[in-house]
LOTORNU-194165 format. One line per 10 residues: number of its first residue (from 1); their letters; for each residue y, z, x of N, C-alpha, C. Coordinates in Angstrom, 3 decimals, padded with zeros to 6 digits, m for minus. Each point is the difference from the previous one (the first is absolute). Layout:
# residues N
NUM> a> Y:Z:X:Y:Z:X:Y:Z:X; ...
***
This chain:
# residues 284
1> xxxxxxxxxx> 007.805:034.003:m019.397:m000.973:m001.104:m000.058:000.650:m001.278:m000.538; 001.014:000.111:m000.632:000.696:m000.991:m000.712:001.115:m000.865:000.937; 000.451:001.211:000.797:000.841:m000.629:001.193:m001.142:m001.152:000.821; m000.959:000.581:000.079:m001.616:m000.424:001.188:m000.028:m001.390:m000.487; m000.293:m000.303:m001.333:m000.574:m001.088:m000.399:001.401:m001.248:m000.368; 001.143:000.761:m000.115:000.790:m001.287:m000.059:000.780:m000.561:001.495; m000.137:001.220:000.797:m000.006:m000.490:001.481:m001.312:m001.507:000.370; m001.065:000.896:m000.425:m001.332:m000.945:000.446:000.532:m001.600:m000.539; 000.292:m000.009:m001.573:000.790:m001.214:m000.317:000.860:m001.039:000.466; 001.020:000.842:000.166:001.116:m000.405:001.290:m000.747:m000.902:000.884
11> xxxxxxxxxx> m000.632:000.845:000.827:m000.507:m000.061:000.799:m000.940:m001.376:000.067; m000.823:m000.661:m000.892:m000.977:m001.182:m000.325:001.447:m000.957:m000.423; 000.944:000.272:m000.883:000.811:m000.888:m000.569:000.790:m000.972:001.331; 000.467:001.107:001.184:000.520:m000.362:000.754:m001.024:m000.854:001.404; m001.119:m000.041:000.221:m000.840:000.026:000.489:m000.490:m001.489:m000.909; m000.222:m000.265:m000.435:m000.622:m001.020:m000.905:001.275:m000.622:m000.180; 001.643:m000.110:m000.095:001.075:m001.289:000.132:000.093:m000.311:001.583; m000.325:001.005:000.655:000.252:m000.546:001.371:m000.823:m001.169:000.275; m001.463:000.513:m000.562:m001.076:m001.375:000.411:000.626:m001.309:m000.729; 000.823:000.242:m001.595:000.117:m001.019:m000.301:001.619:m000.721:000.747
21> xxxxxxxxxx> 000.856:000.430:000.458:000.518:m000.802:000.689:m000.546:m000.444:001.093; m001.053:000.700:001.119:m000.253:m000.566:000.772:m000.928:m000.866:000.079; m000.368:m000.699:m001.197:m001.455:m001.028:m000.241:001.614:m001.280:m000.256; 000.813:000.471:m000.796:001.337:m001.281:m000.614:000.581:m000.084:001.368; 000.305:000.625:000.819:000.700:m000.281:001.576:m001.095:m001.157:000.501; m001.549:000.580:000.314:m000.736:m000.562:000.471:m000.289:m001.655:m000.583; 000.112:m000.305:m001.650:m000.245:m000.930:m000.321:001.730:m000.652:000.372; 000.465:000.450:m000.194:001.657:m001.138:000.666:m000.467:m000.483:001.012; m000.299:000.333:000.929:m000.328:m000.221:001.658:m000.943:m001.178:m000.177; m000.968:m000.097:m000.771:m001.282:m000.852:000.615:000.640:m001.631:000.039
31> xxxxxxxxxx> m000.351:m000.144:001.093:m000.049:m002.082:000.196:m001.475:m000.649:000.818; 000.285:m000.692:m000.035:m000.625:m001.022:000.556:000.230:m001.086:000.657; m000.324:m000.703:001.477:000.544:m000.792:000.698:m001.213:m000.900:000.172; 000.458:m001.785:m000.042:m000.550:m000.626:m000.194:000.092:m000.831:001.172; m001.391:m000.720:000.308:m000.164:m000.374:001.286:000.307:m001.691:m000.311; 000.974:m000.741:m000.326:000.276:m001.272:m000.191:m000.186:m001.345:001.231; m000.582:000.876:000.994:m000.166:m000.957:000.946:m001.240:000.105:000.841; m001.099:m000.426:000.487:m000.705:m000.241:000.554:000.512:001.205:001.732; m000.656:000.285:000.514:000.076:000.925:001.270:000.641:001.170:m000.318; m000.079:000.712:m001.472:000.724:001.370:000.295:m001.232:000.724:000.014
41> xxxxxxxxxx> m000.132:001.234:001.190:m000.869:000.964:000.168:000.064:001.462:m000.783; m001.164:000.620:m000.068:m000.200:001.137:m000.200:000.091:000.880:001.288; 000.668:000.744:000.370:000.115:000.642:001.351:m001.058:001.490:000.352; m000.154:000.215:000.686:m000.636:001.229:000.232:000.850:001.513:000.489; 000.972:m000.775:000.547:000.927:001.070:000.174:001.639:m000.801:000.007; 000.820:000.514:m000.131:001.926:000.255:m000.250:000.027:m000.912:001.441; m000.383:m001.033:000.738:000.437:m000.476:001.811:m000.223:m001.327:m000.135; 000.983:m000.478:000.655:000.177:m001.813:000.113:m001.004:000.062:001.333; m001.277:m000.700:000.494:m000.683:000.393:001.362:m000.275:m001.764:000.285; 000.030:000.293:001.172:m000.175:m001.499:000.694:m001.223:m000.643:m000.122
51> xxxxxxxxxx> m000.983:000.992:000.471:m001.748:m000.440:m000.862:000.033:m000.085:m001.253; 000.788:000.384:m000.858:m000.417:m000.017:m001.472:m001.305:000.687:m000.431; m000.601:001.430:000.606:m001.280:m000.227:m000.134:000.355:001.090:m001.653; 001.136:000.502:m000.302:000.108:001.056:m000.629:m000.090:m000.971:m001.844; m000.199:m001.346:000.187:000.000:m000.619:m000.889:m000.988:000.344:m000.953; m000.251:000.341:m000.967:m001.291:000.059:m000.987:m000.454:m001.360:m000.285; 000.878:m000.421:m001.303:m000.654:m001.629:m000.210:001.296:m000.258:m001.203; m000.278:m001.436:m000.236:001.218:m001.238:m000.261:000.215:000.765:m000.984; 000.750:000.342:m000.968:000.334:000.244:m001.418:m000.483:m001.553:m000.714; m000.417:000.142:m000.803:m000.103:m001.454:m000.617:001.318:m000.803:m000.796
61> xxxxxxxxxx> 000.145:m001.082:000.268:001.778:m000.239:m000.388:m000.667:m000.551:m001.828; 001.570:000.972:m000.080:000.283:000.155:m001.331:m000.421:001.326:m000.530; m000.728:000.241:000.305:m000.321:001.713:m000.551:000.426:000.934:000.525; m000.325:001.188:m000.149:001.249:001.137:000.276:m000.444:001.293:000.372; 000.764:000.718:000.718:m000.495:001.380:000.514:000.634:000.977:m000.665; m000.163:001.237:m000.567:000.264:001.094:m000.045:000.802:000.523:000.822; 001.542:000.428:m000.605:001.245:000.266:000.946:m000.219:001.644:000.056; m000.294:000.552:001.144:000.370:001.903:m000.176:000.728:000.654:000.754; 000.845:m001.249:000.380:001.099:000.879:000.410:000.758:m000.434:001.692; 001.199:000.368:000.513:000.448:m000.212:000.648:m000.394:000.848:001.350
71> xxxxxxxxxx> m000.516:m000.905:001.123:m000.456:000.131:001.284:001.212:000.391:001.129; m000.011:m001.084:000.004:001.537:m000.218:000.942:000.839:m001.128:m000.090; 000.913:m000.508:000.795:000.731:m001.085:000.023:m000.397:m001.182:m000.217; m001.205:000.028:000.574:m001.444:m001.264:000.042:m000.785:000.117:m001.142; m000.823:000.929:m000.062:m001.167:m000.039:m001.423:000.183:000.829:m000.714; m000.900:m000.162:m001.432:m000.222:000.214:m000.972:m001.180:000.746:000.469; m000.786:001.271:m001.123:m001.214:000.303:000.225:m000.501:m000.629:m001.496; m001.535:m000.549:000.241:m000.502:m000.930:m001.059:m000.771:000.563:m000.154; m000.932:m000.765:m001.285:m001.432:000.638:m000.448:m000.211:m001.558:m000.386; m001.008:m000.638:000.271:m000.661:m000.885:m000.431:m001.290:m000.107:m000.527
81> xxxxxxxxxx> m000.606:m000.080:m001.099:m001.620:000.290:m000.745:m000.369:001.078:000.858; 000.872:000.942:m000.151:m000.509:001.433:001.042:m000.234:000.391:001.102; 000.767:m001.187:000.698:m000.003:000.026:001.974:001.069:000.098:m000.228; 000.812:001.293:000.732:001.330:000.253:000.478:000.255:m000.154:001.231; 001.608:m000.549:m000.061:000.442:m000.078:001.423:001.058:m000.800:m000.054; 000.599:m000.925:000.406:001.667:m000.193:000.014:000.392:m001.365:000.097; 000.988:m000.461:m000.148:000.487:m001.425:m000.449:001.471:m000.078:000.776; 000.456:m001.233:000.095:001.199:000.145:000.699:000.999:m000.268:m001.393; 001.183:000.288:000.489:000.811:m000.052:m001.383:000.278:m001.681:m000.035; 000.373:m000.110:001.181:000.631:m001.392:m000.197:m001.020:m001.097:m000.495
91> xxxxxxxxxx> m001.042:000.203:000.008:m000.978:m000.747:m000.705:m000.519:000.404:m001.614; 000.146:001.077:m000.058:m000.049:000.300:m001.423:001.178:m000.632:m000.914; m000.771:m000.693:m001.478:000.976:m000.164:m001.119:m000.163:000.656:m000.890; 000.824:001.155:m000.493:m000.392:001.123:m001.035:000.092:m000.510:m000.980; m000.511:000.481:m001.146:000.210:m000.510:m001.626:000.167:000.940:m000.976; 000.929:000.380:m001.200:000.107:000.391:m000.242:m001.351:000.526:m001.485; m000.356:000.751:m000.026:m001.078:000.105:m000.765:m001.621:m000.070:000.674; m001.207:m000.075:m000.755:m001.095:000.366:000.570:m000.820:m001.329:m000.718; m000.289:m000.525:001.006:m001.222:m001.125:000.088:m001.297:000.308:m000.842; m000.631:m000.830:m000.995:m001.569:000.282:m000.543:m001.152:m000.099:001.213
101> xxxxxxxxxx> 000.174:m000.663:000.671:m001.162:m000.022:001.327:000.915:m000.600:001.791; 000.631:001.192:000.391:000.710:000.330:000.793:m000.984:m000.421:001.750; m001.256:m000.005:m000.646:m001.110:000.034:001.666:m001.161:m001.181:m000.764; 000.121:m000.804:001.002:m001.470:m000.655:000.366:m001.241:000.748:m000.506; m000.612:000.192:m001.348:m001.317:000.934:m000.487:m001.157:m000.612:m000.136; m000.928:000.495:000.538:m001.539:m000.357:m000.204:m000.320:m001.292:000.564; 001.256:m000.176:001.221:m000.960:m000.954:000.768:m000.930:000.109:001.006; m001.137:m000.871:000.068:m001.082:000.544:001.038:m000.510:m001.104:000.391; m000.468:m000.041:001.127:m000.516:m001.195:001.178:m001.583:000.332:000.541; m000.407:m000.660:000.326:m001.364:000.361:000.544:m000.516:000.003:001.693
111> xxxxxxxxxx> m000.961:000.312:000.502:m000.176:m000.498:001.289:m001.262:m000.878:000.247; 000.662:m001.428:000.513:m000.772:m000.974:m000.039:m000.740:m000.610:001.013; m000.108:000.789:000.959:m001.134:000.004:001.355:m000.900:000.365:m000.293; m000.973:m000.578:000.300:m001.156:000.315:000.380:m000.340:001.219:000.941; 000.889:000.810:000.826:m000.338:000.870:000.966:001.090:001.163:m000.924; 000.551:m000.153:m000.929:001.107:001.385:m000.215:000.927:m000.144:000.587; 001.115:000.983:m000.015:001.350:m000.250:000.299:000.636:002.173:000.009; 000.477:m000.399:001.444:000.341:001.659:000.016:001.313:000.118:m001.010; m000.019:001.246:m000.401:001.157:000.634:m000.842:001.255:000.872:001.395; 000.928:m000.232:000.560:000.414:000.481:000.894:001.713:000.680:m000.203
121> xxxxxxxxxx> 000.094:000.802:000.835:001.487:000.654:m000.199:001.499:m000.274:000.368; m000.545:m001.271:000.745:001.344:m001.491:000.158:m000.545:m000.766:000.029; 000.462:m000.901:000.138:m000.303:m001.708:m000.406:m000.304:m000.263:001.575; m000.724:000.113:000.273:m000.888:m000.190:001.473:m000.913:000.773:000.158; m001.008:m001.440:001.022:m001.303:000.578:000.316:m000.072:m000.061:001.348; 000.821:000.071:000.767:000.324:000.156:001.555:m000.660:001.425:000.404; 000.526:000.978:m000.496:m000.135:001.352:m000.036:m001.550:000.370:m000.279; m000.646:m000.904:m000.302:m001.776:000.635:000.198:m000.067:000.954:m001.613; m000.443:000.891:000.676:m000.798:001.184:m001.184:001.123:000.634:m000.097; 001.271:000.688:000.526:001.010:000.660:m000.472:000.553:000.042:m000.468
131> xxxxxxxxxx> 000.487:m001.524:m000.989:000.217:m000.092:m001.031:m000.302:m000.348:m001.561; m001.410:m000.026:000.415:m001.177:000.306:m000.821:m000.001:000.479:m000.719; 000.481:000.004:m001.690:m000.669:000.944:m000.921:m001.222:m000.260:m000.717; m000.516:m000.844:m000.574:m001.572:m000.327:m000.075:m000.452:m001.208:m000.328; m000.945:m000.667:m000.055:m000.692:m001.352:m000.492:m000.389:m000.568:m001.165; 000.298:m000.885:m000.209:000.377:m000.855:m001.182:m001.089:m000.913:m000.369; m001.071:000.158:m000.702:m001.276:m001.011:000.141:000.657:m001.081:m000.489; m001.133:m001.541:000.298:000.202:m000.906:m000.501:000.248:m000.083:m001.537; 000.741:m000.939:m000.849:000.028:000.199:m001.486:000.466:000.963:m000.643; 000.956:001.028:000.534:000.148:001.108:m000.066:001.295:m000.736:m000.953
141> xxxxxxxxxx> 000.372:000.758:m001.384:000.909:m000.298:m001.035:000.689:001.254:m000.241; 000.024:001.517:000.691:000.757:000.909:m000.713:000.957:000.104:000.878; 000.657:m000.832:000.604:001.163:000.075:000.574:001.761:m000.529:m000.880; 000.298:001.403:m000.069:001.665:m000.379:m000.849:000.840:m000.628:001.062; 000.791:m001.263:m000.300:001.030:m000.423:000.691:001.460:000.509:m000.226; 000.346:000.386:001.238:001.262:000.096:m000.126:001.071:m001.170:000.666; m000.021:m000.008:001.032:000.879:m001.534:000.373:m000.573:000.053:001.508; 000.900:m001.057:000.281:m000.475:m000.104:001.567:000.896:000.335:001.028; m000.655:m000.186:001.453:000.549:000.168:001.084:m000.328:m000.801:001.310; 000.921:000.121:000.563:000.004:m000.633:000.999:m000.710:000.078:001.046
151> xxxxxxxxxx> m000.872:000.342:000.935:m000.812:000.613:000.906:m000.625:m001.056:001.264; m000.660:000.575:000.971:m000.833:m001.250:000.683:m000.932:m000.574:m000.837; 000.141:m001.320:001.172:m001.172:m001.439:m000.530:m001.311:000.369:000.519; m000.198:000.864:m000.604:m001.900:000.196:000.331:m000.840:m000.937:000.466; 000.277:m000.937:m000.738:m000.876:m001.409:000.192:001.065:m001.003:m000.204; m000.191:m001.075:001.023:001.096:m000.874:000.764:m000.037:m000.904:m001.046; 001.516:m000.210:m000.114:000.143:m001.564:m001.005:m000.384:000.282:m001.709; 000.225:001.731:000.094:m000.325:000.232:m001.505:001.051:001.316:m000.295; 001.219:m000.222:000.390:000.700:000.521:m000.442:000.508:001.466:000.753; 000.857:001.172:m000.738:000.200:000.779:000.668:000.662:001.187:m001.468
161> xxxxxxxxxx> m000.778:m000.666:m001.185:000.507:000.658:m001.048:m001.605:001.157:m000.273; 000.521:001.037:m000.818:m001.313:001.000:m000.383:000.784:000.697:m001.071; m001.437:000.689:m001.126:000.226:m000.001:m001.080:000.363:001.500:m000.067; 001.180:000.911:m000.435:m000.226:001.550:m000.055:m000.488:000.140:m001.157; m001.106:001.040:m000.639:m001.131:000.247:m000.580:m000.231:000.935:m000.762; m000.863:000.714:m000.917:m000.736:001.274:000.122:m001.389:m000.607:m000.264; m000.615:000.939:000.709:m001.712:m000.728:m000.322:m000.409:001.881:m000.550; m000.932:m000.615:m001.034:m000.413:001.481:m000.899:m001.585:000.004:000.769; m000.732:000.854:000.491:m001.036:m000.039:000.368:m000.920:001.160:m000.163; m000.717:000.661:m000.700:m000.568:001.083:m000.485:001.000:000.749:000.088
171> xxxxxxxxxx> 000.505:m000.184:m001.432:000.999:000.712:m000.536:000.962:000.826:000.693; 000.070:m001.147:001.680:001.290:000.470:000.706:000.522:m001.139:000.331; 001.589:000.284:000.061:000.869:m000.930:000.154:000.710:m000.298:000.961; m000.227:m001.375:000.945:000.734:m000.108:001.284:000.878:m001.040:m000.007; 001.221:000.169:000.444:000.893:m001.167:000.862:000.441:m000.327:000.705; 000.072:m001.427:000.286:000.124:m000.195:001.044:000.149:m001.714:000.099; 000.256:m000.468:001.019:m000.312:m002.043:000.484:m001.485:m000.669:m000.027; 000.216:m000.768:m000.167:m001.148:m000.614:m000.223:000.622:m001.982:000.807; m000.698:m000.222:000.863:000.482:m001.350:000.143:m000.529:m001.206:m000.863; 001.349:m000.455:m000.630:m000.294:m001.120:m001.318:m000.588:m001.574:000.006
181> xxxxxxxxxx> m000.610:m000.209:001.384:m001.022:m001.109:m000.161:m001.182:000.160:m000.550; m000.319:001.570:000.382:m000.962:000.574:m000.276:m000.356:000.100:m001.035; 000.721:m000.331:m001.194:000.324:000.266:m001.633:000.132:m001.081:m000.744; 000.073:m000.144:m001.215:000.273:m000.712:m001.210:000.582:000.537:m000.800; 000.895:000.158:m000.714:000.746:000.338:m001.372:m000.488:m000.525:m001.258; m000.106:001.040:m000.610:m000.745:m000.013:m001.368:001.111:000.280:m001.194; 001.035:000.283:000.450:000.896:000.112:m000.965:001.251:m001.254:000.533; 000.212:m000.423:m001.022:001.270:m000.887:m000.004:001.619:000.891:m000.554; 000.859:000.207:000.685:001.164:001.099:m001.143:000.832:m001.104:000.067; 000.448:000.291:m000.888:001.257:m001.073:m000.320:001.300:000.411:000.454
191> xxxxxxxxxx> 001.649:m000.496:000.115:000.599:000.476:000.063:000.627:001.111:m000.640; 000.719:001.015:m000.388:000.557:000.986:m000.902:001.563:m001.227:000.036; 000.212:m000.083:m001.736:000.979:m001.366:m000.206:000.633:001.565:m000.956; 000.012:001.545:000.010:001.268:000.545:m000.953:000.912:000.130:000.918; 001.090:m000.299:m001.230:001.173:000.248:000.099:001.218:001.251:m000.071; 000.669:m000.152:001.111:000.739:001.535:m000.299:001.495:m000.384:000.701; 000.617:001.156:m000.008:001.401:m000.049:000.430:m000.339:000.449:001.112; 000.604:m000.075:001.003:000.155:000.630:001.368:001.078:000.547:000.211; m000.066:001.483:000.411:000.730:000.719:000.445:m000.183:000.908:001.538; 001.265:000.611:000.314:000.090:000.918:001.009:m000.368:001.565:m000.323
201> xxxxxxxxxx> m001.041:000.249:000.549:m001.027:001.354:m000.517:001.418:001.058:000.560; m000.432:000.950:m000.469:000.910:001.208:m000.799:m000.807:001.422:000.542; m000.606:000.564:001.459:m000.704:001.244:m000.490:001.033:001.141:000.263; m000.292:000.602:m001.121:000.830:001.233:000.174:m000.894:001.486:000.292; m001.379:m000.259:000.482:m000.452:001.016:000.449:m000.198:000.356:001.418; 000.186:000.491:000.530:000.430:m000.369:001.600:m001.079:m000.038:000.541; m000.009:m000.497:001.115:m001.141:m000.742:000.835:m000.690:001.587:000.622; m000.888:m000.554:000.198:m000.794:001.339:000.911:m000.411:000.912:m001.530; 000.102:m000.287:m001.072:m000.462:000.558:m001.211:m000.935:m000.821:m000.846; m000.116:m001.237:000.331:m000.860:m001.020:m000.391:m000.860:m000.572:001.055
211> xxxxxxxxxx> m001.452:000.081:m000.039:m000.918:000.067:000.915:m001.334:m001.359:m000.534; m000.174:m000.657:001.102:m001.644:m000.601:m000.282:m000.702:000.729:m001.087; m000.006:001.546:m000.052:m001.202:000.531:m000.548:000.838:m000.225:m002.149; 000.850:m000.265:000.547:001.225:000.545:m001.327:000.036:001.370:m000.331; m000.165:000.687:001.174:000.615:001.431:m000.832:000.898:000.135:m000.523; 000.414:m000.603:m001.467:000.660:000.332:m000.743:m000.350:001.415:m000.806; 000.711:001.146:m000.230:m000.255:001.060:m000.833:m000.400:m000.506:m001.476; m001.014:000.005:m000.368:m000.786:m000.908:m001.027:m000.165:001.315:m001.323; m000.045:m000.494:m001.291:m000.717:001.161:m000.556:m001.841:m000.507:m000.109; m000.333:m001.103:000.234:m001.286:m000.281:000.206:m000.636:000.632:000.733
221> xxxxxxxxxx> 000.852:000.372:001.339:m000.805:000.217:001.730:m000.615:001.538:m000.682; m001.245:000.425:m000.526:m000.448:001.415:m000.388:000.620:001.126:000.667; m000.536:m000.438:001.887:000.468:000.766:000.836:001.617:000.398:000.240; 000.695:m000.785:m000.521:001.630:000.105:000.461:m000.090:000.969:m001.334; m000.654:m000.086:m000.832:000.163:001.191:m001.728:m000.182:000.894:000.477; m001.064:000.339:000.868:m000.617:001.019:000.468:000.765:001.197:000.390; 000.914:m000.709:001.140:000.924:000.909:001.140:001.098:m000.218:m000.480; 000.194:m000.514:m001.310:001.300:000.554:000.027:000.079:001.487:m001.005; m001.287:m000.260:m001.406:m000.435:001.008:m000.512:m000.408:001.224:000.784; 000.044:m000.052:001.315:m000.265:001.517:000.691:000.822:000.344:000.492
231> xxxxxxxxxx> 001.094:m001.414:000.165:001.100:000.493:000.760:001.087:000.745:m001.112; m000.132:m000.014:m001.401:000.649:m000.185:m001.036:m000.703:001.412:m000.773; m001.117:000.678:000.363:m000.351:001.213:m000.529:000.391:001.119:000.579; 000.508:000.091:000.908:000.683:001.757:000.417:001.049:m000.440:m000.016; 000.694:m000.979:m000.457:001.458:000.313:m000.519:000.160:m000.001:m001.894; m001.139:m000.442:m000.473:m000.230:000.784:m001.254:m000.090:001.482:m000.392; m001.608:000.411:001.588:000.415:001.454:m000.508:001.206:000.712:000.603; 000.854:000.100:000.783:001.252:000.179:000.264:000.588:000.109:m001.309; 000.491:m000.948:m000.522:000.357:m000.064:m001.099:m000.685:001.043:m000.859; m001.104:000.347:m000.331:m000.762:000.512:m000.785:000.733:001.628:000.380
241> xxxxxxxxxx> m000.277:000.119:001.337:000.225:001.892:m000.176:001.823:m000.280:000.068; 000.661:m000.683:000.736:001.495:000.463:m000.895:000.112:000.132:m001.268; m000.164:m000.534:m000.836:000.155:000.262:m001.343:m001.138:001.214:m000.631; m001.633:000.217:000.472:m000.749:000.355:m000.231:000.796:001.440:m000.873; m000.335:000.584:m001.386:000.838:001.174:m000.307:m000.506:001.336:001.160; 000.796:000.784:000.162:m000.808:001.168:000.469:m000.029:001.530:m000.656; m000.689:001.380:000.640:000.542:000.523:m001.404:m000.394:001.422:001.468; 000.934:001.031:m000.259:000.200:001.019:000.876:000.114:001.252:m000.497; m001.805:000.865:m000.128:m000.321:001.376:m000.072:000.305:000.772:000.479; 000.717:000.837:m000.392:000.169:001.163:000.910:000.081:001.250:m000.870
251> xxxxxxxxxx> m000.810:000.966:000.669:m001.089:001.280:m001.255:001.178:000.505:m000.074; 000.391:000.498:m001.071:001.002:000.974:m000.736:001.165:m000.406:m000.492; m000.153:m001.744:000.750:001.633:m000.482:m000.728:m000.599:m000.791:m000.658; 000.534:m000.713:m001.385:000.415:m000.348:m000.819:000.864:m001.275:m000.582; m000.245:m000.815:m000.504:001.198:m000.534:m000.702:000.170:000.075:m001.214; 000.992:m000.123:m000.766:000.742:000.414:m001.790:m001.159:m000.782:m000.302; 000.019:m001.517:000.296:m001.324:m001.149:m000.490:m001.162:000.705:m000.105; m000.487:000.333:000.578:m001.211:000.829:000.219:m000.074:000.907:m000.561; 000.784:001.017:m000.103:000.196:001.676:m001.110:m000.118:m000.721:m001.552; 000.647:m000.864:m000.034:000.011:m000.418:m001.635:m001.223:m000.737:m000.458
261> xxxxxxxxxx> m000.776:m000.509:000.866:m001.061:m000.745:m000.881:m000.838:001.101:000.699; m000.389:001.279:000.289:m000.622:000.977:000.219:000.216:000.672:m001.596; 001.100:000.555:m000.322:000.495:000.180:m001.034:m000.322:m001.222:m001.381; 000.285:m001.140:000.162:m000.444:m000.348:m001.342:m001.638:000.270:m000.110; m000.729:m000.116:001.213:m001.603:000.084:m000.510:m000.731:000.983:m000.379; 001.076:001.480:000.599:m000.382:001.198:m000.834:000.248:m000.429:m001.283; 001.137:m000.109:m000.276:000.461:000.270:m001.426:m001.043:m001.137:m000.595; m000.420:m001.094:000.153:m000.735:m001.097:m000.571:m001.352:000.854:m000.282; m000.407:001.001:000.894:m001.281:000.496:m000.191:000.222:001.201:m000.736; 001.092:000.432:m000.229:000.242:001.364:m000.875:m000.620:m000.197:m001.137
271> xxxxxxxxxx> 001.211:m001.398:m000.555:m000.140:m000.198:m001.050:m001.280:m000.433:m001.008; m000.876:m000.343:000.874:m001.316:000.155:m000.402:m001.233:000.805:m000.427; 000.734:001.108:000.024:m000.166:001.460:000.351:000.565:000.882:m001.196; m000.879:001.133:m000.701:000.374:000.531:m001.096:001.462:000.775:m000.109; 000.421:000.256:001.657:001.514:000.487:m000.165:000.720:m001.040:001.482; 001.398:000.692:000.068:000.922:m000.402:000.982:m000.059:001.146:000.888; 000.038:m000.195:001.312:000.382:000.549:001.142:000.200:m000.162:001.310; 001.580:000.175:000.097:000.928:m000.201:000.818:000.195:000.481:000.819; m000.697:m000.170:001.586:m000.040:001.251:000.941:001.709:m000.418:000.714; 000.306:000.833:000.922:001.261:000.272:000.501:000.359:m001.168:000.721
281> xxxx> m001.022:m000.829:000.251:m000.012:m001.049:000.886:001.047:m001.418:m000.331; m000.057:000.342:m001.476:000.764:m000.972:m001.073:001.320:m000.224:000.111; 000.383:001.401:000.369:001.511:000.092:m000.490:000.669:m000.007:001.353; m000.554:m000.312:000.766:000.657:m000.086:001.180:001.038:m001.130:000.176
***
């Protein structure tokens, strides 16, 4: 049992430094790339495309995306206020260290028609109802801004820009375009004026291991605790019956160990006893 429990030890000691180098690997790695110029996009997928339709919306210049890692020759995969998806390198300026307010937060715009304004899944209303995700009443204020995009001129001589979004609507959450004549801005953001060094990002975790979702092996993620603790209990008990002691009866044999503490417990009970007696069994 003593072997059992300092195995089990081992076993947590070694198990618990692994997580802690791999949280110090993980914190080396983190950067951030900063959008210093006006027209850098959020992408939808890793492809330079002639429509551009794979564009999400502008990064806002001066603020910064979440670096996770190396794509390909071309992009970066990003996370921006929690929309993932990809950046080109050559437009990214990395910095060394982590920004206090890295994303455009808590800005929100309203819809200022009189008839509403659709919430849609590109920046066009060419496409009818199919790109339709739902309707936006007049005065409507729970819309988060994220930046913009480029899209058709819905209405002539008013542009060809639209706002990407989330609109919260009985306590469900949609995103999507919204065309920005249609709107007013209620938040003013200022530029982001910190300062940092810029450097050439460094990942040393290889690509195809860092994902949109961040599956990083977390000790937070419950579920990643889960499976590895089941994956990690039949090689405990393994452990358990090799060492487990065992012990092997067999009627008429004997060991010296055994004859002698047979022997001391007679004699222990003799002696309790108004005389001594020593059957033949003793002297063997």
């Amino acid at each position: 049992m003593k072997k059992f429990t300092f195995f089990c030890l081992l076993f947590l000691i070694l198990f618990g430094s692994t997580y802690s180098y791999g949280s110090i690997v993980f914190a080396d790695n983190t950067y951030y790339g900063r959008a210093l110029a006006s027209g850098i996009y959020l992408y939808s997928s890793p492809e330079i495309t002639q429509d551009k339709q794979n564009r999400l919306f502008e990064i806002p210049p001066t603020y910064f995306v979440f670096l996770l890692g190396d794509e390909n020759d071309l992009f970066y995969r990003a996370q921006y206020n929690g929309i993932y998806g990809f950046v080109l390198k050559n437009e990214m300026s990395c910095v060394a260290g982590s920004p206090n307010t890295p994303f455009v937060t808590n800005a929100t715009f309203r819809v200022f028609t009189p008839s509403g304004a659709n919430l849609r899944s590109t920046p066009s209303q060419i496409q009818g109802t199919t790109n339709l995700v739902t309707s936006v009443p007049f005065m409507e204020t729970n819309l988060m801004y994220y930046g913009t995009c480029e899209g058709e001129e819905a209405i002539p001589y008013k542009g060809n820009i639209w706002y990407y979004c989330k609109y919260a609507k009985q306590e469900q959450e949609y995103y999507g375009y919204i065309y920005a004549p249609l709107c007013d801005m209620l938040t003013q953001f200022p530029q982001n004026t910190e300062q940092f060094e810029y450097v050439t990002p460094n990942f040393t975790v290889p690509a195809g291991e860092q994902t949109g979702s961040n599956n990083y092996l977390s000790i937070s993620n419950p579920w990643q605790i889960i499976i590895i603790v089941l994956i990690c209990l039949p090689c405990i008990a393994i452990i358990y019956f090799l060492f487990k002691p065992t012990s092997i009866a067999i009627k008429g044999v004997g060991t010296a160990k055994t004859k002698r503490q047979k022997r001391k417990k007679k004699i222990s009970k003799l002696k309790h006893s108004d005389y001594y007696e020593l059957d033949s069994d003793y002297f063997d």
